[in-house]
N, CA, C and O atoms as a Tinker XYZ file with bonds, in Angstrom:
   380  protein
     1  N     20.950000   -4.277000  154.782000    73     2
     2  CA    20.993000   -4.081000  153.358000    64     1     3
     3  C     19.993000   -5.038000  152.719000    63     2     4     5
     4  O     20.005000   -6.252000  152.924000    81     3
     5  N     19.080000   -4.371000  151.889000    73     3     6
     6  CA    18.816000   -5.683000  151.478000    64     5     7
     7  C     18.746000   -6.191000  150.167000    63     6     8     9
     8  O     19.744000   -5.660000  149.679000    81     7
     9  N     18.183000   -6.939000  149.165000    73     7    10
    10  CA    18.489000   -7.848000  148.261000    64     9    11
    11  C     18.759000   -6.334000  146.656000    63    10    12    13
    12  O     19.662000   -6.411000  145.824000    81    11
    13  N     18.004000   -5.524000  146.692000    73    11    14
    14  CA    18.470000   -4.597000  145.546000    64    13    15
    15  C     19.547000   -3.774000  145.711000    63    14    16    17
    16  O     20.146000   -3.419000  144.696000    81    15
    17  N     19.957000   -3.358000  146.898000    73    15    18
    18  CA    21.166000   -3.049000  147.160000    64    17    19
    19  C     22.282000   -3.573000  147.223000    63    18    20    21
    20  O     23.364000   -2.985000  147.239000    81    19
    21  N     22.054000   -4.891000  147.268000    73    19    22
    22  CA    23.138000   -6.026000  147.217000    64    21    23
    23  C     23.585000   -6.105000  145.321000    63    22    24    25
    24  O     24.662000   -6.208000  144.735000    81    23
    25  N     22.169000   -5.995000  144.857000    73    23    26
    26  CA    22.576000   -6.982000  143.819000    64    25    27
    27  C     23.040000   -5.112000  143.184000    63    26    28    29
    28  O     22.936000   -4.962000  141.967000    81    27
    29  N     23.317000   -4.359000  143.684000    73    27    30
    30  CA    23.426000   -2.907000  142.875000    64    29    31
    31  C     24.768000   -2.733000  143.075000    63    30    32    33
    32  O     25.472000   -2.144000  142.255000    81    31
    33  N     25.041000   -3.040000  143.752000    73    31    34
    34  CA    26.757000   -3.104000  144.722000    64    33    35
    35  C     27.645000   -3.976000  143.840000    63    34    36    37
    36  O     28.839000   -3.726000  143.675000    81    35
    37  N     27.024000   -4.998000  143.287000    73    35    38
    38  CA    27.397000   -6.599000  143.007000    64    37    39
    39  C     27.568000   -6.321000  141.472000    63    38    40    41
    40  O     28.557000   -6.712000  140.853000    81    39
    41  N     26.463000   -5.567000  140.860000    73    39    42
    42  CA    26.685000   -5.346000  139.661000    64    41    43
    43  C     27.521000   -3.878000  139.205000    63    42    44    45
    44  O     27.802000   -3.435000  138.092000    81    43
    45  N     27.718000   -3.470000  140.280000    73    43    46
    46  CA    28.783000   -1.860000  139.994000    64    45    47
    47  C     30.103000   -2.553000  140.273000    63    46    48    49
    48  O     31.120000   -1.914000  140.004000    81    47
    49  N     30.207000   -3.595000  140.702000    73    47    50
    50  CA    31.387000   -4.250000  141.516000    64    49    51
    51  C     32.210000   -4.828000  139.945000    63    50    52    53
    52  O     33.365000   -4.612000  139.579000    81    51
    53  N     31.179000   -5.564000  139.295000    73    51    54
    54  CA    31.722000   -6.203000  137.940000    64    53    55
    55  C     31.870000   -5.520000  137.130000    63    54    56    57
    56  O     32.760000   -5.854000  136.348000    81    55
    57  N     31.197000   -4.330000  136.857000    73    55    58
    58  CA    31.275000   -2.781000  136.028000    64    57    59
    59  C     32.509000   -2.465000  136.159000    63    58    60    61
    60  O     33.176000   -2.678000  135.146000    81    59
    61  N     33.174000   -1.943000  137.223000    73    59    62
    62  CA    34.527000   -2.131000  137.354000    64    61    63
    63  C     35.569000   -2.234000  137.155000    63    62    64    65
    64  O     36.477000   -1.455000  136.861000    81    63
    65  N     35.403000   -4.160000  137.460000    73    63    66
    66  CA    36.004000   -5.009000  136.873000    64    65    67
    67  C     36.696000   -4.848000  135.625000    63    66    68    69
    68  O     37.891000   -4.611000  135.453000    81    67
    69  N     35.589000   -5.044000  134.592000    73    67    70
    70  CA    35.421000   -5.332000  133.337000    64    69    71
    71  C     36.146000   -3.945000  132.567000    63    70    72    73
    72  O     36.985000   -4.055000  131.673000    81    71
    73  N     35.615000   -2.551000  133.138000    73    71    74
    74  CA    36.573000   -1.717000  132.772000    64    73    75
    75  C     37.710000   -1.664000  133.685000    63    74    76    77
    76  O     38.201000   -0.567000  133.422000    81    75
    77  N     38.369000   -2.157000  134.534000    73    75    78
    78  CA    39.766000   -2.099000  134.962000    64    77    79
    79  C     40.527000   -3.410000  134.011000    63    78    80    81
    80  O     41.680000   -3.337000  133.584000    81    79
    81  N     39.599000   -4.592000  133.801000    73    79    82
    82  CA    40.543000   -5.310000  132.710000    64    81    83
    83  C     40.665000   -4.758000  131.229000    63    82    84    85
    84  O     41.645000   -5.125000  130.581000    81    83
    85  N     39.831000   -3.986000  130.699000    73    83    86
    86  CA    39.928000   -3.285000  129.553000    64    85    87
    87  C     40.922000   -2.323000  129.831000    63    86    88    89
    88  O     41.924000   -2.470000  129.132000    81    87
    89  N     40.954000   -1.575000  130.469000    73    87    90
    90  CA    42.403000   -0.478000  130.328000    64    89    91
    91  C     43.680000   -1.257000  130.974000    63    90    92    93
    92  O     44.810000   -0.770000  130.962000    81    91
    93  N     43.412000   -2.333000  131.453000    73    91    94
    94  CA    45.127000   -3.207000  131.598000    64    93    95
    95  C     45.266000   -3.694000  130.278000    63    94    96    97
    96  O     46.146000   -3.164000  129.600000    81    95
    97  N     44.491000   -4.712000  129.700000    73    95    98
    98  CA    44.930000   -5.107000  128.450000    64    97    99
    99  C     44.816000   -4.014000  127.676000    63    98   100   101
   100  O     45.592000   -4.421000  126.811000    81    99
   101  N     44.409000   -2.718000  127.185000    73    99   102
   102  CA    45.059000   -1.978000  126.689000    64   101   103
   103  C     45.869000   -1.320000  126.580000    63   102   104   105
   104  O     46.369000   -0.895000  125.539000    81   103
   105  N     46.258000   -1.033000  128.080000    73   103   106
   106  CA    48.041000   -0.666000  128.072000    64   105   107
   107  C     48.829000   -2.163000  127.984000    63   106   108   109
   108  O     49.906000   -2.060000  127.397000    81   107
   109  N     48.636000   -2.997000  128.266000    73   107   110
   110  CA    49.496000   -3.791000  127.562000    64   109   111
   111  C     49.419000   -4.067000  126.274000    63   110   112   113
   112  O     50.358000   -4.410000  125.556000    81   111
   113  N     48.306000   -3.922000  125.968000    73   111   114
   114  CA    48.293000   -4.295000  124.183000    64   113   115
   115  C     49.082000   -2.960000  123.951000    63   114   116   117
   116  O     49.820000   -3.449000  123.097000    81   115
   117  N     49.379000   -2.058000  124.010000    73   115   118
   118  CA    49.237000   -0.414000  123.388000    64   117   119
   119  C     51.196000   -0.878000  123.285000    63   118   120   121
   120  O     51.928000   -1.115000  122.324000    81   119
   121  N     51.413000   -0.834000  124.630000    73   119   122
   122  CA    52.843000   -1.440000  124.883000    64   121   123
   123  C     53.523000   -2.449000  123.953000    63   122   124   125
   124  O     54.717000   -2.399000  123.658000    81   123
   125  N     52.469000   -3.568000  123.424000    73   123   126
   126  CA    53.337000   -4.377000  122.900000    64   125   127
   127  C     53.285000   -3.973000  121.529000    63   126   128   129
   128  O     54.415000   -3.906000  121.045000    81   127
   129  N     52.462000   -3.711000  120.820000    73   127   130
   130  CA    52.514000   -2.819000  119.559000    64   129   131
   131  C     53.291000   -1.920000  119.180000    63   130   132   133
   132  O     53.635000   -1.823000  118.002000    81   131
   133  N     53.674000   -1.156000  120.068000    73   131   134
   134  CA    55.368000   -0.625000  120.444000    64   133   135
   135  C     55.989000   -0.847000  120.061000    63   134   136   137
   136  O     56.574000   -0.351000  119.098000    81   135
   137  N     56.265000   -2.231000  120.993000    73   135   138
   138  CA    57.836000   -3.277000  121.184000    64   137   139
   139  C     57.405000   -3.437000  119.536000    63   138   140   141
   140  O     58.422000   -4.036000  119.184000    81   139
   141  N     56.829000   -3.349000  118.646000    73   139   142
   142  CA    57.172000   -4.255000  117.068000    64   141   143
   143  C     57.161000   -3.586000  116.454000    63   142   144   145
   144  O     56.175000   -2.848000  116.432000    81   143
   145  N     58.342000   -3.357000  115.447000    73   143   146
   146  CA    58.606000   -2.531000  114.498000    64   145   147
   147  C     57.302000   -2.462000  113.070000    63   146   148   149
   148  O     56.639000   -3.425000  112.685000    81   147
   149  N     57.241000   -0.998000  112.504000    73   147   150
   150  CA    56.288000   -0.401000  111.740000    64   149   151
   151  C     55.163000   -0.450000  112.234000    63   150   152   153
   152  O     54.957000   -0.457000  113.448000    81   151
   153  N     53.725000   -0.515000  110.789000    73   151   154
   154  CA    52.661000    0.183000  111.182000    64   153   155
   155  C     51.597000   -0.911000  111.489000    63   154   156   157
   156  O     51.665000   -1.987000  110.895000    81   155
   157  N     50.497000   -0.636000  112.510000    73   155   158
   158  CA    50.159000   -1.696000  112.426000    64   157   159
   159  C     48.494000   -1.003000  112.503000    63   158   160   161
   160  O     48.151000   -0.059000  113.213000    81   159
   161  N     47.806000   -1.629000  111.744000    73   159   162
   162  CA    46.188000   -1.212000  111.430000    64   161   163
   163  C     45.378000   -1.441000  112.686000    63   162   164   165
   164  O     44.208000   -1.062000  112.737000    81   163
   165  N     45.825000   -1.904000  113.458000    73   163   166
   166  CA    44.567000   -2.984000  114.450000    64   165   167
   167  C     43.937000   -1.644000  115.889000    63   166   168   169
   168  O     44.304000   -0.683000  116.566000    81   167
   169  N     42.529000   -2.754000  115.532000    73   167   170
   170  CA    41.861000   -2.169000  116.031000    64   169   171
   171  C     41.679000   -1.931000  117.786000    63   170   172   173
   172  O     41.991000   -2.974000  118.361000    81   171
   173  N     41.373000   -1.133000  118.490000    73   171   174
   174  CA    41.330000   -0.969000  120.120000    64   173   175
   175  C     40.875000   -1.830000  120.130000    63   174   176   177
   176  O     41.793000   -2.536000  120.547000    81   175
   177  N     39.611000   -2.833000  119.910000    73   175   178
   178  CA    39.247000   -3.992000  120.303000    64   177   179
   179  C     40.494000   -5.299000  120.274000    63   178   180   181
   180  O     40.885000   -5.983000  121.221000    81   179
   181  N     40.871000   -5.330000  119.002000    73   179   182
   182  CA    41.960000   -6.421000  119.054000    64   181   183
   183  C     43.129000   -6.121000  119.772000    63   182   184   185
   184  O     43.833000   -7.008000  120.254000    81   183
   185  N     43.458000   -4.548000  119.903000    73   183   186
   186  CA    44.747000   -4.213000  120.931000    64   185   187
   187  C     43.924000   -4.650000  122.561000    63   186   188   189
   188  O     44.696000   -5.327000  123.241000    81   187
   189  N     42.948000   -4.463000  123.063000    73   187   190
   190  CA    42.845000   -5.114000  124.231000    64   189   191
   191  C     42.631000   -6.721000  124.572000    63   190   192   193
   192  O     43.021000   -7.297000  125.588000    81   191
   193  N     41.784000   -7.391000  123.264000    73   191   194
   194  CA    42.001000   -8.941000  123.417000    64   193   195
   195  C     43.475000   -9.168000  123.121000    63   194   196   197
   196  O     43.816000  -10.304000  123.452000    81   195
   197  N     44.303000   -8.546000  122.677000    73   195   198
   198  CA    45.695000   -9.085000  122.798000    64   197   199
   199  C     46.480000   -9.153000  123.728000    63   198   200   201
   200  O     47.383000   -9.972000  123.897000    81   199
   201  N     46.032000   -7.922000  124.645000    73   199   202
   202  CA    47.083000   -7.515000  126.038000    64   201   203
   203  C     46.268000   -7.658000  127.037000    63   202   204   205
   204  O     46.433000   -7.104000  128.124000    81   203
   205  N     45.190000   -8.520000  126.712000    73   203   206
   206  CA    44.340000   -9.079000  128.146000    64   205   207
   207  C     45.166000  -10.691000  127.691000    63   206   208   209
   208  O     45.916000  -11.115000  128.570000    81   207
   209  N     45.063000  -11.480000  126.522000    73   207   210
   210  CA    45.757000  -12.924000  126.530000    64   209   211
   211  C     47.290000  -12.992000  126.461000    63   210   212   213
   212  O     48.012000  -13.985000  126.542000    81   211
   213  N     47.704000  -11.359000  126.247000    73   211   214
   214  CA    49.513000  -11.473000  126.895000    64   213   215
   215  C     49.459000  -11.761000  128.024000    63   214   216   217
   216  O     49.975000  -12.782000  128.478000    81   215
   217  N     48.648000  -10.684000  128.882000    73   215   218
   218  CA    48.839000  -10.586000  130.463000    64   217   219
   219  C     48.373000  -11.927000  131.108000    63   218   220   221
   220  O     48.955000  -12.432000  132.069000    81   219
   221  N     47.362000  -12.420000  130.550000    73   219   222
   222  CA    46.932000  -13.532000  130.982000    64   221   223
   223  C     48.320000  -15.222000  130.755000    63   222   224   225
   224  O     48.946000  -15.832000  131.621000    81   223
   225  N     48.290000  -15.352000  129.684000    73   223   226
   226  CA    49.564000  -15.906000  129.460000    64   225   227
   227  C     50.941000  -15.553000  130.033000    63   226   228   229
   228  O     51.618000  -16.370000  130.658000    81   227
   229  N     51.210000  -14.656000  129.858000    73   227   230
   230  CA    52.482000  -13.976000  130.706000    64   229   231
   231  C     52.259000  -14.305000  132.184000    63   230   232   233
   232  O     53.053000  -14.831000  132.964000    81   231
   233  N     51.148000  -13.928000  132.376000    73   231   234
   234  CA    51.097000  -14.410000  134.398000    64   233   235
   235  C     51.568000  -15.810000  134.518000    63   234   236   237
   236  O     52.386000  -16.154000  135.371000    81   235
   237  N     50.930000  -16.772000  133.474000    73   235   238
   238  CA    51.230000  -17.866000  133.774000    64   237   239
   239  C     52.785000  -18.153000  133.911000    63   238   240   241
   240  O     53.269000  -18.876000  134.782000    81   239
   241  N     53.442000  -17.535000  133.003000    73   239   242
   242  CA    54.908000  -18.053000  132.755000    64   241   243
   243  C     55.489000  -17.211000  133.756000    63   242   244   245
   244  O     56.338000  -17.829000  134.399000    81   243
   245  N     55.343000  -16.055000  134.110000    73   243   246
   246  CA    55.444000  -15.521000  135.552000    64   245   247
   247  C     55.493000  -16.242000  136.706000    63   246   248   249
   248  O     56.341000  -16.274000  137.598000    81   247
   249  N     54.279000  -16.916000  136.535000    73   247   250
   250  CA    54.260000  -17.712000  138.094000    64   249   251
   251  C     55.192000  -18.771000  137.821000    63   250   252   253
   252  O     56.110000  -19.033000  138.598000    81   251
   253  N     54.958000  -19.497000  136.558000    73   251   254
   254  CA    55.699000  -20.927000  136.499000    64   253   255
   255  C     57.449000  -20.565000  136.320000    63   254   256   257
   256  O     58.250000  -21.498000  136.360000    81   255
   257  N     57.835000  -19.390000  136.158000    73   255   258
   258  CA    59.509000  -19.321000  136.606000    64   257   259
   259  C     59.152000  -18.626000  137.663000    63   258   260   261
   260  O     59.237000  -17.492000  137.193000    81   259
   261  N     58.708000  -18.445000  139.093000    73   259   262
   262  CA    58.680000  -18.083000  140.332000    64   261   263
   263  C     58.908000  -17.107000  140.075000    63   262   264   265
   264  O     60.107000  -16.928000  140.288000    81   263
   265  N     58.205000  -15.801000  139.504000    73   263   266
   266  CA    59.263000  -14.316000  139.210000    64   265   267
   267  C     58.527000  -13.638000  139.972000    63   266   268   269
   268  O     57.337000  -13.706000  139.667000    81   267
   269  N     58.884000  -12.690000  141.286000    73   267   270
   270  CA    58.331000  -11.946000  142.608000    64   269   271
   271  C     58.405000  -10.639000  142.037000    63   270   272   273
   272  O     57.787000   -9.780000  142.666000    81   271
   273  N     58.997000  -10.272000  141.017000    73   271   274
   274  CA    58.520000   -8.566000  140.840000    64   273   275
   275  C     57.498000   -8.850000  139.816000    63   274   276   277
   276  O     57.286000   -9.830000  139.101000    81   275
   277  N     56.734000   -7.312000  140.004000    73   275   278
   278  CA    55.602000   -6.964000  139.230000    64   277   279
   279  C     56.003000   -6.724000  138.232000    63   278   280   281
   280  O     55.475000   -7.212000  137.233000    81   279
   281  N     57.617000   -5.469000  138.098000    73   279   282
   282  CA    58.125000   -5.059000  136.481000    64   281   283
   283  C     58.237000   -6.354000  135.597000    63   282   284   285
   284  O     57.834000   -6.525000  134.447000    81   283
   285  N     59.044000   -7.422000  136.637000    73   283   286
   286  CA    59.453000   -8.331000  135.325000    64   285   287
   287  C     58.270000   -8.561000  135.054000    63   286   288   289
   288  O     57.929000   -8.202000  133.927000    81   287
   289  N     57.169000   -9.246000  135.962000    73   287   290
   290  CA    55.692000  -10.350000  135.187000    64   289   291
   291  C     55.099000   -8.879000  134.255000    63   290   292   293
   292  O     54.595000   -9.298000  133.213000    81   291
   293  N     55.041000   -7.734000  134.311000    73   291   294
   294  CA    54.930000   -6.829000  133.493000    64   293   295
   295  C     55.895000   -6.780000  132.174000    63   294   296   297
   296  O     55.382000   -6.468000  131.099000    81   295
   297  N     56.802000   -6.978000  132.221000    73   295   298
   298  CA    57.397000   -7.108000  130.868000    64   297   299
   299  C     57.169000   -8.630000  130.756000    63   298   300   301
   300  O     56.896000   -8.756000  129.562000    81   299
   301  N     57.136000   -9.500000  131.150000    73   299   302
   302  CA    56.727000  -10.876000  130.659000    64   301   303
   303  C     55.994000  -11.036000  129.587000    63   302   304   305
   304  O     56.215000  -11.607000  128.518000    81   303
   305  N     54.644000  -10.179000  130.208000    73   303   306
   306  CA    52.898000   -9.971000  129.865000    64   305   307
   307  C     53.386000   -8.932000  128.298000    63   306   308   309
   308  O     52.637000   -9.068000  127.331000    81   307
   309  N     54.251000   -8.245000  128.191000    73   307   310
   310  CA    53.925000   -7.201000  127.081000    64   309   311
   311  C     55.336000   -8.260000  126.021000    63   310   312   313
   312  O     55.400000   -7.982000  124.823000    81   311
   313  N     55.874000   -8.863000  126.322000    73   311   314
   314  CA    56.786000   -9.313000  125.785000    64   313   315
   315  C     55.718000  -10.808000  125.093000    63   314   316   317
   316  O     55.879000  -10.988000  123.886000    81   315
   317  N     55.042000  -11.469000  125.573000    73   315   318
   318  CA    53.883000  -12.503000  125.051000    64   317   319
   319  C     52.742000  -11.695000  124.196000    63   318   320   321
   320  O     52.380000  -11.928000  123.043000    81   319
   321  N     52.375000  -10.890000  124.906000    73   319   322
   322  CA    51.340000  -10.319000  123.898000    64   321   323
   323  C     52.281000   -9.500000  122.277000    63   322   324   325
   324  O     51.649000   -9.325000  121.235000    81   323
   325  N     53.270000   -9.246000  122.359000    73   323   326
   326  CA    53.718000   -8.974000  121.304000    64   325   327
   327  C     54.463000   -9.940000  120.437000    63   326   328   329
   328  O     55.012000   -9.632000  119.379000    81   327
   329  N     54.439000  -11.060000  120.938000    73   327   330
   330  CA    54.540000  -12.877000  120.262000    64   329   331
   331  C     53.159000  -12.829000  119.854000    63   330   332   333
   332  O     53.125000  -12.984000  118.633000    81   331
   333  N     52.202000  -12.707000  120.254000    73   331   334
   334  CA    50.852000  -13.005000  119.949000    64   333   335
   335  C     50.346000  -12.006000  118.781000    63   334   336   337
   336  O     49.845000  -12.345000  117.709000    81   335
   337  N     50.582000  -10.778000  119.214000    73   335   338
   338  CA    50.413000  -10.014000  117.869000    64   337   339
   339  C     51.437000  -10.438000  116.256000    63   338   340   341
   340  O     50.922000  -10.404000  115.138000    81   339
   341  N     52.582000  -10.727000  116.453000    73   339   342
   342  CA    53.429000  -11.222000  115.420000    64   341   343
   343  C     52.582000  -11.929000  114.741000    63   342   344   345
   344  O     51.971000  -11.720000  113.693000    81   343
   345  N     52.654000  -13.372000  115.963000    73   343   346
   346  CA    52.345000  -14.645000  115.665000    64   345   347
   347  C     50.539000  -14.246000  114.674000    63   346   348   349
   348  O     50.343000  -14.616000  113.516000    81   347
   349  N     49.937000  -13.791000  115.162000    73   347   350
   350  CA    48.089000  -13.740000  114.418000    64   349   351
   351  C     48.228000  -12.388000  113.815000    63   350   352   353
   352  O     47.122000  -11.913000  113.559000    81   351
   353  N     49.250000  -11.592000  113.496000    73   351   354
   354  CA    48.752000  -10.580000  112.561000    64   353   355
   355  C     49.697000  -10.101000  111.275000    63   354   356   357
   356  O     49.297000   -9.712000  110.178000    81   355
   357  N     51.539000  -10.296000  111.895000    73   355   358
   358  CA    52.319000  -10.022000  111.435000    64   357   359
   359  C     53.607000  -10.984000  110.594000    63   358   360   361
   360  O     54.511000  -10.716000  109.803000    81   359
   361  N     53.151000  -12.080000  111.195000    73   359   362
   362  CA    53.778000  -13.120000  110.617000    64   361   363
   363  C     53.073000  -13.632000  109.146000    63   362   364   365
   364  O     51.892000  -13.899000  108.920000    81   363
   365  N     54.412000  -13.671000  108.115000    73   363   366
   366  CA    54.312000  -13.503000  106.399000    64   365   367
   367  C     54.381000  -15.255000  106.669000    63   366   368   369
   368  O     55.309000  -15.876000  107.186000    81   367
   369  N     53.063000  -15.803000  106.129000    73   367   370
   370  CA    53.180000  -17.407000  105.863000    64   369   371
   371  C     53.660000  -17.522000  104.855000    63   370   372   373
   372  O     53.691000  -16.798000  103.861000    81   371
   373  N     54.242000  -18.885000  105.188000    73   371   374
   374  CA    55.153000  -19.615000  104.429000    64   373   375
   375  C     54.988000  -20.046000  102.713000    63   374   376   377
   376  O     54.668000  -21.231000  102.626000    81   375
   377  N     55.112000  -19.454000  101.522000    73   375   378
   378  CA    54.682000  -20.221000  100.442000    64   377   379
   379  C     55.107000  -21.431000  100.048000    63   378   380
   380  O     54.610000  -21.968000   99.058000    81   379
């Protein structure tokens, strides 16, 4: 193989990637928007930065209570990202 085939492989490899993390954090974003009652304006961009930093956050608290199924760290992940949506979109500050 050599060096343009490598780097063609390498860059279809992150192509991928990048769309397999975009349609996880969008079904988790899509999911946690769900879980919260009424309407909510936001955009596919902000529904996937939300349910890429649920899932991402959620893994953590996943790992750090030792939890071995996928459903629970899956509801973990959609249960944080819909703290996160509250918390930066839906939460009425304080006067």
């Amino acid at each position: 193989m050599d060096a343009g085939t490598a780097a063609g492989a390498s860059g279809t490899a992150i192509v991928v990637l990048v769309v397999m993390f975009a349609v996880s954090g969008l079904i988790v974003g899509a999911l946690a928007r769900l879980a919260l009652p009424g309407r909510d304006d936001m955009s596919y961009v902000k529904t996937i930065g939300y349910g890429l930093a649920g899932s991402l956050l959620g893994g953590l608290v996943s790992t750090g209570l030792g939890v071995q199924s996928r459903i629970v760290a899956l509801i973990i992940a959609i249960a944080v990202a819909a703290g996160l949506i509250w918390v930066f979109t839906r939460r009425k500050p304080k006067a």
